[in-house]
C-alpha positions in Angstrom: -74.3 104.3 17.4 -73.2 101.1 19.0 -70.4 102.1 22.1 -67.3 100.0 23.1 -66.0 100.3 26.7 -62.7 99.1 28.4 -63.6 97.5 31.9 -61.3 96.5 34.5 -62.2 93.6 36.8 -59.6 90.9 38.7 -56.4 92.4 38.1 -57.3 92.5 34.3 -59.2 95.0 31.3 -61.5 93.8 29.0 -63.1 95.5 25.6 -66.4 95.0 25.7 -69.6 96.2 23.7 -73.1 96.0 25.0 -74.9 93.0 24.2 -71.9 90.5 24.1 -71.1 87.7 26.8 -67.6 87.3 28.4 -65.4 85.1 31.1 -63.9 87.4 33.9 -62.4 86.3 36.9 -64.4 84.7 39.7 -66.8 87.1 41.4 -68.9 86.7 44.3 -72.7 86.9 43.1 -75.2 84.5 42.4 -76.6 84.3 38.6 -79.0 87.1 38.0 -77.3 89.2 40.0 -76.2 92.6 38.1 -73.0 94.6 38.7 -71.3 97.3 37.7 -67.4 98.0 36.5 -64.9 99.9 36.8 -64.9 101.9 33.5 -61.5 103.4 32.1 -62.7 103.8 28.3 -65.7 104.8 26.5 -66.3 105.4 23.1 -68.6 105.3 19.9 -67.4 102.6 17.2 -66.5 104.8 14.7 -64.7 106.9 16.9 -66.3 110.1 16.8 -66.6 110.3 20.9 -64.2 109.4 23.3 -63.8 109.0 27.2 -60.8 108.8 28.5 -60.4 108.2 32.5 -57.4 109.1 34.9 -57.4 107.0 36.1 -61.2 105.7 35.5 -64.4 106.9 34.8 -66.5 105.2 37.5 -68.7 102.4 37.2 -70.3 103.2 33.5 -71.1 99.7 32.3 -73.9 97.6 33.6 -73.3 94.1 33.4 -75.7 90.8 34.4 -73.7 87.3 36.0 -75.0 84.5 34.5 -73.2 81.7 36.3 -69.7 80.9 37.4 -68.0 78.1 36.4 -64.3 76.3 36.3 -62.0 76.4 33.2 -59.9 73.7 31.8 -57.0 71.7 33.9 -53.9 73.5 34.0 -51.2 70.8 34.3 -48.2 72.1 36.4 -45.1 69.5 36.7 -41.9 70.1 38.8 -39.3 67.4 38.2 -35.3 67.5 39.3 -33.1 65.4 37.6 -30.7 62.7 38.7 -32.5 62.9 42.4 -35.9 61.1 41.9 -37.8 64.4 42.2 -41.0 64.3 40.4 -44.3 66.4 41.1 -47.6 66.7 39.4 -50.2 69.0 40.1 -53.4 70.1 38.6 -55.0 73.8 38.6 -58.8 74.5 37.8 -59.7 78.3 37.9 -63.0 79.7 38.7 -64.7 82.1 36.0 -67.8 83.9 36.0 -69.8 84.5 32.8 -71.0 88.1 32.8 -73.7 89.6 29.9 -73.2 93.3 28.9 -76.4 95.3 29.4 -75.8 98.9 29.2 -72.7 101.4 28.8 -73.8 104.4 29.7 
């Protein structure tokens, strides 16, 4: 039976099975590299086996960086009426792209 895991990783928790490729936030490793996550849930498909952490489970999934690299532009515009106040700025987060190997 295939597994699903719950990961935590820059502030944020991602559902993940083994095999599939996500975006997380930026981490500092060079492609190649493998790490591991924090693991709070683990369980079959189906459901017939679960894992539940409190508050996690340690680092159960196994996970390979395949390179980091910057979203979109975020457009962020501040602007004050009647006293000539206008500001633009633009935003460009950092991701990393991460393969699933192994939940163990």
């Amino acid at each position: 039976m295939a597994k699903i895991a719950v990961i935590a990783t820059g502030g944020k928790q991602y559902k993940v099975k083994e095999g599939e490729t996500i975006k997380v936030e930026k981490l500092e490793l060079a492609a190649g590299e493998k790490v591991k996550f924090d693991t709070l849930l683990v369980a079959e498909i189906d459901g017939s086996q679960l894992e539940i952490g409190s508050p996690s489970l340690g680092e159960k999934v196994e996970a390979e960086v395949i390179d980091t690299t910057k979203q979109d532009k975020v457009k962020v515009v501040k602007y004050k009426s009647k006293t000539r106040y206008k500001k633009n700025v633009g935003h460009r987060q950092l991701k990393t792209t991460v393969k699933i190997l192994s939940i163990a």
